[in-house]
N, C-alpha and C positions, 0 to 999 in steps of 0.2 A: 504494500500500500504506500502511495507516494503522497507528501504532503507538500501542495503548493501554497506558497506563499499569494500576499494580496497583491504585487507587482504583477505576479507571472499570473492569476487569476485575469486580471485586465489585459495582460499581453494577450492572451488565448483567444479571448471575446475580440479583440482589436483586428486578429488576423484574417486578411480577406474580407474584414468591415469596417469600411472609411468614417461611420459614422456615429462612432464611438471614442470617446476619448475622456481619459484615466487622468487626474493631474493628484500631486499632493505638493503643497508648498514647504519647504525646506525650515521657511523660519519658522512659520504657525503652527505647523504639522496638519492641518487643513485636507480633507479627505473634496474632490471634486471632480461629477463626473458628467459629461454632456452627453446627449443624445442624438444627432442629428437624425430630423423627421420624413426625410427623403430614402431613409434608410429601415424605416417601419417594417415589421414584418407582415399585417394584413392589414387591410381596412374591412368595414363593414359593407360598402360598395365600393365605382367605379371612383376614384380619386385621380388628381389633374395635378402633376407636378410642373410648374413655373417657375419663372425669373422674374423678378419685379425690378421695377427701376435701379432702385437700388443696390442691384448685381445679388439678393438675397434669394436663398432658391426653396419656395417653401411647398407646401402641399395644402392644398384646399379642400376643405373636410365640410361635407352638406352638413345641415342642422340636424342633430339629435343623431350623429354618423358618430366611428371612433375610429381608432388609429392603435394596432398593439405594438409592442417594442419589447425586447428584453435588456434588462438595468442590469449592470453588473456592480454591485454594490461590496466596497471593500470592508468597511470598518462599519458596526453594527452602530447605532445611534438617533438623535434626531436631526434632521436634517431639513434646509431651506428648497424649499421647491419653487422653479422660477418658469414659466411656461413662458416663449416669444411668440406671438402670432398676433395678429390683428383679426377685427371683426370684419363681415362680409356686406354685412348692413348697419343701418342706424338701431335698429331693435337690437335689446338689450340683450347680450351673449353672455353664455356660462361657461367655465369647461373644468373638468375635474376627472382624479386620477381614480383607477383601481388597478389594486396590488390582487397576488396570488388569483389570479382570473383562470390559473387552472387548478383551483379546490376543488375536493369531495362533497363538500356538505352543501353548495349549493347559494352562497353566500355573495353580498357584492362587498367588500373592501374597499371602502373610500379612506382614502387615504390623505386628501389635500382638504373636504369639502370641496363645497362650490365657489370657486373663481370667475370673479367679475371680470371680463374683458373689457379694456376703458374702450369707447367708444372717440374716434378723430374724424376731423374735419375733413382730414387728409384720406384718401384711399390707399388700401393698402398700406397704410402707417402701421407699422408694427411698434408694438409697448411691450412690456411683460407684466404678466400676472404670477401672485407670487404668495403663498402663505408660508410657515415659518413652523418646525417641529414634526415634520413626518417622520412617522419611525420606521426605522428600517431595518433590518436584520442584513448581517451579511451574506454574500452569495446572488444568484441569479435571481432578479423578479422578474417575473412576466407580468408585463401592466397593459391597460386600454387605458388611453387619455379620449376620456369625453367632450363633443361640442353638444350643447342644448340651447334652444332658441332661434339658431342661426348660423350663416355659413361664415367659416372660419378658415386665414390661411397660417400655418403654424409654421413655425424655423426650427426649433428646435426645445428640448427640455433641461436644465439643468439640476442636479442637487450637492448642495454645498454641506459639508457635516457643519453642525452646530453646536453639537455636545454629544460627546460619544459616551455608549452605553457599555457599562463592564458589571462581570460576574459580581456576585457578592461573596465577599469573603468567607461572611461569617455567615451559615448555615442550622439553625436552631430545629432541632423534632423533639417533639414532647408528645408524650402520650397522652390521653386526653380522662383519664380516670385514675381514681386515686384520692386518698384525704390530705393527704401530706402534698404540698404546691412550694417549688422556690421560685423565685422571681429570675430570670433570667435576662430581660431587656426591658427597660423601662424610660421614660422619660419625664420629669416632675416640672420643667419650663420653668424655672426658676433662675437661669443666668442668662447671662447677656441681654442683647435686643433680638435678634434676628433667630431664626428656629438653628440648634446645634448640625453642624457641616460634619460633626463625624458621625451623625445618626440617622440626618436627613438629606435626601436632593431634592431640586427642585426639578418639576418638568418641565417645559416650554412651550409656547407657540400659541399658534391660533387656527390649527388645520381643519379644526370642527370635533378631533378626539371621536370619531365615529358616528354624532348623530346632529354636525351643526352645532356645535353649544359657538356662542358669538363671543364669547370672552377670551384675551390674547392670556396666557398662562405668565407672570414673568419673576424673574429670578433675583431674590436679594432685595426685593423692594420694599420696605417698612409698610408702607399705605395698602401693601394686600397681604404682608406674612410678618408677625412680629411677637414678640414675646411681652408681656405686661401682667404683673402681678402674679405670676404662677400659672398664668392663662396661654396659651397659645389663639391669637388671635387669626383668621383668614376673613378678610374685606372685602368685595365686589365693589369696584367704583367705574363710574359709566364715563367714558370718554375724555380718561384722564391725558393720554399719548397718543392721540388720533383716532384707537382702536374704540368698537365700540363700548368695551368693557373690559376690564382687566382684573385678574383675579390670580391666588397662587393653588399651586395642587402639588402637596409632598406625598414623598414616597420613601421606603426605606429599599427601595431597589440600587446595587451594588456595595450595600454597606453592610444590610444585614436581612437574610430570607427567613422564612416560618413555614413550617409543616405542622398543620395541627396546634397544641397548644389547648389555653385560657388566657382569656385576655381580660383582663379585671379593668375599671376604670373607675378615676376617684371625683365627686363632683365635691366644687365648693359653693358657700352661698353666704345668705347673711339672713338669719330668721329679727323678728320684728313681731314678739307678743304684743295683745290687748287684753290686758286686764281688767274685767271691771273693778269700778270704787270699791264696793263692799266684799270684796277680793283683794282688796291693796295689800293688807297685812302681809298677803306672802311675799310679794317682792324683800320685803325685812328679813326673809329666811334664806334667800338669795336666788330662788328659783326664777322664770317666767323672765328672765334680763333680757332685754336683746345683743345679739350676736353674732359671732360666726359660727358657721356649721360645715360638716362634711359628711359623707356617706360615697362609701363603697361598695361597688357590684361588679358582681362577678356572673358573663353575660355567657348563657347558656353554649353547651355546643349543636351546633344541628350542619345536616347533611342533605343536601340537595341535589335529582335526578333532573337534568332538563335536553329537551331535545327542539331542535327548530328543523324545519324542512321547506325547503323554497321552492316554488314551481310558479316559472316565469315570475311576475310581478307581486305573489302571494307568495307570504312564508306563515307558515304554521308554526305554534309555539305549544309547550307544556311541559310541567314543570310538577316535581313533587316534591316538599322535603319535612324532615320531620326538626325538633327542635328538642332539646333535652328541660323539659320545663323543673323534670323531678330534680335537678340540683340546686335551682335556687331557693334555697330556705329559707329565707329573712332578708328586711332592708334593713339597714340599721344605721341611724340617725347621730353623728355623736357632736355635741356641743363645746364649744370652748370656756362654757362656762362650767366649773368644775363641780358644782352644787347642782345643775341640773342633769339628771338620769338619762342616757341614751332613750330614744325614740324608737322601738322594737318594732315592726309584724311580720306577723310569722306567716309563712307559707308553705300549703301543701298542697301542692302542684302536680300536675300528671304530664307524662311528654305530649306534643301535637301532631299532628299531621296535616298539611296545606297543600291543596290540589288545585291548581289553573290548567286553563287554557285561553288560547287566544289566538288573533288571527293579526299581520301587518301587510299593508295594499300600499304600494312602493308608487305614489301616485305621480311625480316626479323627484330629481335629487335634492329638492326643498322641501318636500313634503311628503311624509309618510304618515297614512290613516292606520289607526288602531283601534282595536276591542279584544276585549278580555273579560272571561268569568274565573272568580276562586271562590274556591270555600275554604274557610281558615278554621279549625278547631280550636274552645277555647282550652289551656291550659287549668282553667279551674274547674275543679272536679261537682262540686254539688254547691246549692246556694247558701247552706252553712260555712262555707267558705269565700262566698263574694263579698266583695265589701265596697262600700261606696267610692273608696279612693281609686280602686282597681273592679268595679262589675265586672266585667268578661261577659264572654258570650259566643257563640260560633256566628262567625259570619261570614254572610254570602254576598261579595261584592259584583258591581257590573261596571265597567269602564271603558268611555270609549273618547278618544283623542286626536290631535294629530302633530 
């Protein structure tokens, strides 16, 4: 077995195809790979390769047509997606990638969202469209770059690495039963400003992350990721940097992975008694104070079956999973005030079981229609055990969206 390198990976794909090309910069270390789109391997029709004024040789793609290509992608990460082409008309053009278009399961992978093609005065003006964090793995993709709207002449595609992805060091499995629990990773947000760089990364971009979310992801910015009082704070602000919203999204990917496990979590607060008058006296015993509080929970484990199936436009969904309700036994409440008694209830819980299905109609790449039924089982076993802070009940939901 021969193990090639990401040079000679690019050299291979290069040979006998003019219309790829491999670069990395020396200072950066910068991973960057082009595509030229006269070199495509199919279209979805008859396509019309030209020359435009500008000695530029591009390919004109009809509305709602696509163009496939294989990416030879060296270094796994997120990466700048830059598409060159111009629009064919004044009506408003889109175009957008997908990855892995030869899977099993029946799946479309968008990878960029939808890309607005700026619209010129000029014909035949080419611009680029460009979103920021596509992820990539390394090795060969086979992609379709989408036109919707209208007709399109394209140049070529590039992607620039932006932040390469690596393995995680550290690797955690825990078994998931047992009375005796140690703590193995944890985080309590109590230093610095900015969330801890040896525990956390940040993601990036704004490629849509799968379903369109319109927020750019950004990295190190106080106003969407910071630390305050013991809290880790995450912010949405609308159209802080041109984008229409910006937001953070951490991960513990390449730092530290989990298999299984408990994942306990502490909340804090600040309780604020009302006492009546003729009830004062006890404040004198030092009870009923206002203050701070905490409580700990330790959030069940459950395991979940799901299956999706696409055909044409319709993907069918369904899902089952159960949830371990019989371990959690008690909230419990503890006080900073040392004179007042922890806040106990007790629980006796049975495990559940949660059954959907549903249905998603790919109406265009802006718009997916959905509906769904579940029935959820309650965890509380009989009504000697409900209570008004937690009723319960099984229920049967209906949902429908887009």
């Amino acid at each position: 077995m021969k193990t090639l390198s990401a040079n000679a990976l690019c050299a291979i794909l290069m040979i006998g195809t003019a219309g790829f090309s491999c670069n990395r910069s020396s200072e950066s270390g910068s991973e960057e790979v082009r595509v030229e789109m006269e070199n495509h391997i199919e279209s979805s029709s008859e396509v019309e390769t030209v020359t435009l004024g500008s000695g530029d040789q591009v390919i004109k793609v009809p509305g709602d047509g696509w163009l496939s290509i294989d990416v030879p992608i060296l270094v796994p990460g997120r990466y700048k997606t830059e598409v060159r082409l111009a629009a064919g008309s004044e009506v408003p053009v889109t175009c957008w990638l997908e990855d892995y278009i030869d899977n099993k399961d029946g799946r479309a992978y968008n990878v960029t969202g939808s890309m607005e093609i700026p619209v010129s005065d000029q014909k035949d003006q080419l611009s680029i469209a460009h979103v920021d964090g596509t992820p990539l793995n390394s090795g060969i993709h086979k992609m379709k770059l989408h036109i919707q709207g209208g007709e399109a002449s394209v140049d070529w595609i590039n992607f620039t690495l932006l932040k390469e992805h690596k393995g995680s060091p550290e690797k955690l499995t825990q078994k998931t039963e047992g009375d005796k629990w140690v703590v193995v990773w944890s985080d309590e947000f109590e230093e610095g400003d900015l969330p801890d760089p040896e525990k956390w990364i940040y993601d990036i971009g704004d490629w849509g992350w799968g379903n369109n979310e319109l927020q750019y992801y950004t990295e190190g910015r106080k106003e969407n990721a910071r630390i305050e009082n013991g809290n880790l704070i995450i912010e949405a602000h609308k159209n802080p940097n041109g984008e229409k919203w910006t937001s953070a999204r951490l991960t513990t990917r390449g730092k530290t992975s989990f298999v299984y496990g408990r994942i306990e979590m502490k909340a804090k607060g600040e309780v604020d008694f009302t006492v009546p008058d003729q009830l004062g006296f006890l404040t004198g015993t030092g009870l009923f104070m206002d203050g701070d509080i905490e409580a700990t929970v330790n959030l069940p484990a459950s395991f979940s079956f799901s299956l999706a199936h696409r055909v044409s436009k319709f993907t069918w969904l369904a899902d089952v999973t159960w949830t371990g309700w019989s371990s959690f036994e008690e909230l419990r409440i503890k006080y900073d005030n040392p004179a007042q008694p922890d806040s106990v209830t007790t629980y006796d819980w049975e495990d559940t079981m949660r059954y959907s299905v549903g249905l998603d109609y790919l109406l265009s790449n802006r718009w997916v229609l959905r509906t769904g039924l579940a029935y959820d089982e309650t965890p509380v076993p009989d009504k000697e055990r409900r209570t008004p802070r937690l009723p319960g009940n099984d229920r049967t939901c209906v949902d429908t969206d887009s």
